[in-house]
Structures are given as structure tokens and as C-alpha cells.
KEPAPA-439520 format. One line per field, with one value per atom (N, C-alpha, C): residue in one letter; chain; z, y, x; residue number from 0; atom name. Coordinates in steps of 0.001 Angstrom, whole numbers, plus 500000, padded with zeros to 6 digits. Each point is the difference from the previous one (the first is absolute). Layout:
N
rest <- (A, ...) $
kette <- (A, ...) $
z <- (Z, ...) $
y <- (Y, ...) $
x <- (X, ...) $
nr <- (NUM, ...) $
atom <- (CA, ...) $
***
This chain:
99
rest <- (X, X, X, X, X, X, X, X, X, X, X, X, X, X, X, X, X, X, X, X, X, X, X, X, X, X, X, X, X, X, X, X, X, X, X, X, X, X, X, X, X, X, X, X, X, X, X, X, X, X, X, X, X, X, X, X, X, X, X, X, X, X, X, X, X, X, X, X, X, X, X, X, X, X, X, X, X, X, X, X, X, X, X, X, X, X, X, X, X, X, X, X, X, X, X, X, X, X, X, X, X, X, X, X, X, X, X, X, X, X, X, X, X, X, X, X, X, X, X, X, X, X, X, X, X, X, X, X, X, X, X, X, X, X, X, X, X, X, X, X, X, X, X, X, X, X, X, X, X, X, X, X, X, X, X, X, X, X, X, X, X, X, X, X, X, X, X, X, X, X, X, X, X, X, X, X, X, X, X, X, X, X, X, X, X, X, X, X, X, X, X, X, X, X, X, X, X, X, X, X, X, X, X, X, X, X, X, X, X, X, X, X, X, X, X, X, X, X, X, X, X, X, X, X, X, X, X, X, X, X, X, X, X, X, X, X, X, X, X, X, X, X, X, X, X, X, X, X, X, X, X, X, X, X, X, X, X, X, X, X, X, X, X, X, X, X, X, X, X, X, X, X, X, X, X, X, X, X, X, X, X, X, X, X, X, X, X, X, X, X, X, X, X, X, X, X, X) $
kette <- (A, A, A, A, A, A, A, A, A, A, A, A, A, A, A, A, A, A, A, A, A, A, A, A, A, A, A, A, A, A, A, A, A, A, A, A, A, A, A, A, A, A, A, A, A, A, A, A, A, A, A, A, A, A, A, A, A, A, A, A, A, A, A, A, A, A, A, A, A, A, A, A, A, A, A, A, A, A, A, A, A, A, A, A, A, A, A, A, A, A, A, A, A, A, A, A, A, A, A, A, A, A, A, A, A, A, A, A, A, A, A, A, A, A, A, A, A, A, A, A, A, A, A, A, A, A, A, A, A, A, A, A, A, A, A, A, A, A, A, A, A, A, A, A, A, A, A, A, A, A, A, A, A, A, A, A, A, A, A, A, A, A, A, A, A, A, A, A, A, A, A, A, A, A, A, A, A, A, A, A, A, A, A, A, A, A, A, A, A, A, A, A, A, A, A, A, A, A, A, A, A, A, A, A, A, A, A, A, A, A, A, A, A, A, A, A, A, A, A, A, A, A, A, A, A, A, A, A, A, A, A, A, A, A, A, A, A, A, A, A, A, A, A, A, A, A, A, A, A, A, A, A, A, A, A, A, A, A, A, A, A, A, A, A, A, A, A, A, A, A, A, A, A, A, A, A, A, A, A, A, A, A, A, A, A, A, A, A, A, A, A, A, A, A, A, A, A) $
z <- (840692, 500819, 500936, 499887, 500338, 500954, 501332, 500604, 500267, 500021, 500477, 500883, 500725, 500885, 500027, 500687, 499371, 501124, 500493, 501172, 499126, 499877, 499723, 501523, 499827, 500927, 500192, 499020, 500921, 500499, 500127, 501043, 501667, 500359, 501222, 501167, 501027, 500558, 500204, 500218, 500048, 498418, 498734, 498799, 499693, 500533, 500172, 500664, 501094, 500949, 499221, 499356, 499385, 498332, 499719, 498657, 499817, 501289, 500226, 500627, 500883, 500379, 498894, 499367, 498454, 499442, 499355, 499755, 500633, 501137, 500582, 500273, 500225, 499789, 499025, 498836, 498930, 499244, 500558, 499285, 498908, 499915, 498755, 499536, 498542, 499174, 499986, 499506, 499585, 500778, 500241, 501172, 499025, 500350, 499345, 500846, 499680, 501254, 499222, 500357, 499453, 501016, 498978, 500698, 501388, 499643, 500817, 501649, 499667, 501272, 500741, 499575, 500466, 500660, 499592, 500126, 501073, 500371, 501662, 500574, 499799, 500955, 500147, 499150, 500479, 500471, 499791, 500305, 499443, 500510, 499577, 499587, 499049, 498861, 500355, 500261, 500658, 498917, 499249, 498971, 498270, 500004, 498567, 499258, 499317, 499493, 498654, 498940, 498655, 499654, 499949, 500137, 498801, 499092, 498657, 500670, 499612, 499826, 498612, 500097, 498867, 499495, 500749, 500018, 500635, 500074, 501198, 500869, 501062, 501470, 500035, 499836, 500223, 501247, 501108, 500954, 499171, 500455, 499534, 501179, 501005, 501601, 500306, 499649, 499769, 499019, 498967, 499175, 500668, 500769, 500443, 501544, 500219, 500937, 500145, 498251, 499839, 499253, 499113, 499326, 500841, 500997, 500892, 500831, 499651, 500554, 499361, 498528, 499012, 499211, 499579, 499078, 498925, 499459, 498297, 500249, 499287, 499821, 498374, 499255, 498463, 500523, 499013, 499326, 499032, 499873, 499110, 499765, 498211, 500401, 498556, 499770, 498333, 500418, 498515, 499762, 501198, 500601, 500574, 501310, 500535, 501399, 500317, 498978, 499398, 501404, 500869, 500902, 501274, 500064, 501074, 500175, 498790, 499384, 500557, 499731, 499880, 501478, 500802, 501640, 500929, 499279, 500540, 499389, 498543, 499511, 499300, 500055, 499543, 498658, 500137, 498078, 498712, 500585, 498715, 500013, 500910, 500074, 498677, 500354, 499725, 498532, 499829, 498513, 499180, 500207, 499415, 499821, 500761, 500489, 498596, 499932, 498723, 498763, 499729, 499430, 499022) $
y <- (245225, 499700, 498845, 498721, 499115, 499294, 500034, 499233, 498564, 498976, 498579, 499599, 498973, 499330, 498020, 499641, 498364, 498819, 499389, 499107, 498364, 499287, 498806, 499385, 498860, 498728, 500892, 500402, 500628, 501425, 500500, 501575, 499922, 500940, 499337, 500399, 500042, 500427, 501660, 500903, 501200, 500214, 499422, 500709, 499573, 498880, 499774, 500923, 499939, 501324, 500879, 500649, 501753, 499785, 498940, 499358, 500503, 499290, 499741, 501445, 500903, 501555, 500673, 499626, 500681, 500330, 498579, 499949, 499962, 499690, 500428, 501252, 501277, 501372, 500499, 498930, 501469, 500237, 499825, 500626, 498740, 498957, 499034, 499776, 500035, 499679, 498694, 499178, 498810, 499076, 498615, 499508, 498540, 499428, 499103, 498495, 499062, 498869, 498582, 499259, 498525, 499189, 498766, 498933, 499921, 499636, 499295, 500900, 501499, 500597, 499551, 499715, 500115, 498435, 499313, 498470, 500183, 500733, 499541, 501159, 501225, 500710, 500379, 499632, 500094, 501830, 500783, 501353, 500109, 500729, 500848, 501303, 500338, 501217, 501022, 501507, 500598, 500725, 500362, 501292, 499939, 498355, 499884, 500086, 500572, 500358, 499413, 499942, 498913, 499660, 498601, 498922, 499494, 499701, 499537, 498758, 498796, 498927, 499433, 500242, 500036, 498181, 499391, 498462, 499669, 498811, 499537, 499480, 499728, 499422, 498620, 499498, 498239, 499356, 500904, 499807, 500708, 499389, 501000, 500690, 499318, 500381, 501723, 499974, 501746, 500586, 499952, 501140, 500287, 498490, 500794, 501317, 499406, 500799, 501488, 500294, 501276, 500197, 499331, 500385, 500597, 499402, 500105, 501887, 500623, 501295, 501289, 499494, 501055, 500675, 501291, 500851, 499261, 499706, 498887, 498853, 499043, 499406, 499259, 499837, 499849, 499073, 498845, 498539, 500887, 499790, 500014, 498483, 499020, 498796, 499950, 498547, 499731, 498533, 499322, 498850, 498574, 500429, 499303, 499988, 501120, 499806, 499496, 499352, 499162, 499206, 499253, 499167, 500994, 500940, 500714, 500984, 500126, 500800, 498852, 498898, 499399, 499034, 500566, 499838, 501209, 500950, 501171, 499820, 500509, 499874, 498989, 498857, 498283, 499766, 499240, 499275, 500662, 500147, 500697, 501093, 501367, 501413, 499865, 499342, 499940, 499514, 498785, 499923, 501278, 500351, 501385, 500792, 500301, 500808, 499773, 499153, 499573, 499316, 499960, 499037, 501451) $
x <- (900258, 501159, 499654, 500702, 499379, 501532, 499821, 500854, 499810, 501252, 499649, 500601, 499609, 500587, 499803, 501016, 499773, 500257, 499364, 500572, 500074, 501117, 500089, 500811, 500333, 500261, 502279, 500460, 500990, 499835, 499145, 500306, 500179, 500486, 500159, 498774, 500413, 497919, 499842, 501334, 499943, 499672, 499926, 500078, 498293, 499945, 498301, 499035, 500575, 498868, 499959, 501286, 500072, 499146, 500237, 499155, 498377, 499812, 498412, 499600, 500484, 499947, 499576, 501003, 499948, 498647, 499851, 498885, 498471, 500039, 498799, 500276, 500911, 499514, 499955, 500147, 499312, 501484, 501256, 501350, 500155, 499707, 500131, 498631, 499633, 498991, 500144, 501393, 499486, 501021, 499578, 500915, 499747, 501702, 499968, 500550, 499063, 499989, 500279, 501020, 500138, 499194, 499700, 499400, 500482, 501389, 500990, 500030, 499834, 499895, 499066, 498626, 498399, 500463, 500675, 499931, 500616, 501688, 500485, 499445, 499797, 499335, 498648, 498705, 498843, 499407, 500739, 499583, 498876, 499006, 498956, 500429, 499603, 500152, 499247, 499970, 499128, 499771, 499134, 499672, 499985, 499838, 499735, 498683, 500058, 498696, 499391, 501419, 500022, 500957, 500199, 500900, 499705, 501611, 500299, 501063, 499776, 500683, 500485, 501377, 500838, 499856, 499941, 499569, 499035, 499360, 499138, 500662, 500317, 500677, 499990, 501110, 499995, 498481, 500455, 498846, 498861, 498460, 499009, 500015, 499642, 499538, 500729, 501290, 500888, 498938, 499925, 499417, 498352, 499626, 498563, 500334, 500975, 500136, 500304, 500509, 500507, 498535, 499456, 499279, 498695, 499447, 499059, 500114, 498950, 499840, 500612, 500542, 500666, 498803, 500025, 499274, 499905, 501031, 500365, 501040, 500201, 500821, 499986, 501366, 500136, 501141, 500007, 501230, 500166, 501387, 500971, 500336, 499851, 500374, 499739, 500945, 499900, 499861, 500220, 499362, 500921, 500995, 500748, 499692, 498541, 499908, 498407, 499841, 498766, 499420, 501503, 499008, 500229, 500724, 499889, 498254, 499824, 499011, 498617, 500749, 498147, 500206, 500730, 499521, 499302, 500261, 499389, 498245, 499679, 499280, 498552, 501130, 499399, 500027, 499888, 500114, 499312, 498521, 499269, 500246, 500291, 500540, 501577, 500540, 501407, 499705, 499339, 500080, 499088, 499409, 499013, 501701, 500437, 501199, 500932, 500404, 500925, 499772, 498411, 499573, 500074) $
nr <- (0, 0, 0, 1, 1, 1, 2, 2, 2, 3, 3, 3, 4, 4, 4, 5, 5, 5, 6, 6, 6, 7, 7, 7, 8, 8, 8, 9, 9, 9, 10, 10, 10, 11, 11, 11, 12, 12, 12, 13, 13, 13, 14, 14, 14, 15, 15, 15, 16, 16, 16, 17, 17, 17, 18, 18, 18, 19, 19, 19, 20, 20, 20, 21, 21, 21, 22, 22, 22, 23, 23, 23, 24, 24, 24, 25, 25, 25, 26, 26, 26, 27, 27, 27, 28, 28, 28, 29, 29, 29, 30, 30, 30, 31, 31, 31, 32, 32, 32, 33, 33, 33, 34, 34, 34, 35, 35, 35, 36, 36, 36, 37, 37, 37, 38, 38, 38, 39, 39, 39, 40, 40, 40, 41, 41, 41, 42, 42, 42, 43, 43, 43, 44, 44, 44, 45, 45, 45, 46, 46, 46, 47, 47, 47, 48, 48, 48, 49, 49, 49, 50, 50, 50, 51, 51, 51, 52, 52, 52, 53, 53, 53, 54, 54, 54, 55, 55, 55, 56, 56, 56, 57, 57, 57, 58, 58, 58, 59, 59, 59, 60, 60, 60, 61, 61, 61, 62, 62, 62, 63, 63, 63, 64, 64, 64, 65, 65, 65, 66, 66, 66, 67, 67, 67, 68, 68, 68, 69, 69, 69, 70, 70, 70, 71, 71, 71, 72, 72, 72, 73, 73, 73, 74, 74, 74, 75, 75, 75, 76, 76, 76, 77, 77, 77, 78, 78, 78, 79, 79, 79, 80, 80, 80, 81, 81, 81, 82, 82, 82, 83, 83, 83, 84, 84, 84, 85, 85, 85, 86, 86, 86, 87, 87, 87, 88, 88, 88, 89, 89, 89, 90, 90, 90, 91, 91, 91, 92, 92, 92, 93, 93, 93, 94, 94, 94, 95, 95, 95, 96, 96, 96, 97, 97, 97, 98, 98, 98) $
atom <- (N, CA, C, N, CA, C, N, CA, C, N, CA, C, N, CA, C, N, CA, C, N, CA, C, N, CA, C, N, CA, C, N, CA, C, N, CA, C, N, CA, C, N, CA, C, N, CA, C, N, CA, C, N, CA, C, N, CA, C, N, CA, C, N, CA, C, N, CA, C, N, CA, C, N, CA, C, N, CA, C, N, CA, C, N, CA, C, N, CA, C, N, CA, C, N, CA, C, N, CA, C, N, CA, C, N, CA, C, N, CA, C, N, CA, C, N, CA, C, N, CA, C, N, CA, C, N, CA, C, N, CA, C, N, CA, C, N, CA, C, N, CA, C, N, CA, C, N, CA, C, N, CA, C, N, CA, C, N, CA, C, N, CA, C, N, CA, C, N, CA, C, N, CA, C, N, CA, C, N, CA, C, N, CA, C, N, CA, C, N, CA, C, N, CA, C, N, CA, C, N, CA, C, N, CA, C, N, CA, C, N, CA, C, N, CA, C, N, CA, C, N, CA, C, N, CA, C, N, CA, C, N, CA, C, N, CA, C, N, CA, C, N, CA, C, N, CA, C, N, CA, C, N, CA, C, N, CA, C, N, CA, C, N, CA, C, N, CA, C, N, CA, C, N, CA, C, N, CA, C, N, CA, C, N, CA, C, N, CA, C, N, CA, C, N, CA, C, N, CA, C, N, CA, C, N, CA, C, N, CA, C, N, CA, C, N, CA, C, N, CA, C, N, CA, C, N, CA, C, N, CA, C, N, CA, C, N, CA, C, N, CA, C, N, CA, C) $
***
């Protein structure tokens, strides 16, 4: 039984606070975050433990920031996020990657 919760760039700030409650007590398993939120509001995330990125982040500088102090973290990414992929990683990681 797996509850979610999701903050993007339209919620409003009462649906944010109750968002993020959520999930840092424990009542949502999985919380779901757009770029676009992290970009105008900058929140710190309290209680993530393993973090799946459905893409890599136009910014790298965001994904280190989520990525930094997690249990796990896994890309989700196909052949079209090739240069997003090889700013995080670098050139020779990335070609091994798809080669």
C-alpha cells in the first residue's frame, strides 16, 4: 500500500507544506517532484532515502543536490538524453553507456 504525493511549479504553498508533511512523516512512500518546481522554489526535501530520476535534469547542479546524501539513486534515460547524461557523468562513462 503505497501512498503519493507530488509538488510541481503550480501547487499552491498550503498544498506544498501538506505535500512535504506528508512525506517526511512516513504517510507518503513516494513523492513526486518536477524540475520546474526545484528551479522557482529551491526547497529542501526532508526524508529521502532513494531517489529515481525519470530523466536527467536540464540543470546538473539540481540532481547533485537531490542526489547528494540519498541511500540510492537510479536514471531512468534512453538514447535521447545522451547529452544530458554525459554532463553528469562525462564522455567516456556515457559512451561505455550506449556503446
Amino acid at each position: 500500500d503505497y501512498s503519493l504525493c507530488w509538488l510541481s511549479e503550480y501547487e499552491d504553498e498550503g498544498q506544498v507544506t501538506g505535500a512535504r508533511a506528508k512525506f517526511f512523516n512516513g504517510h507518503a512512500k513516494l513523492m513526486l517532484i518536477t524540475e520546474r518546481f526545484h528551479f522557482y522554489h529551491r526547497f529542501q526535501i526532508r526524508g529521502i532515502k532513494h531517489l529515481i530520476f525519470y530523466q536527467p535534469w536540464e540543470h546538473q547542479d539540481f540532481t547533485l543536490e537531490y542526489a547528494l546524501g540519498v541511500e540510492s539513486c537510479a536514471f531512468l534515460y534512453c538514447q535521447y538524453d545522451w547529452l544530458r547524461m554525459e554532463r553528469l557523468v562525462g564522455t567516456q562513462k556515457i559512451e561505455a553507456l550506449f556503446s
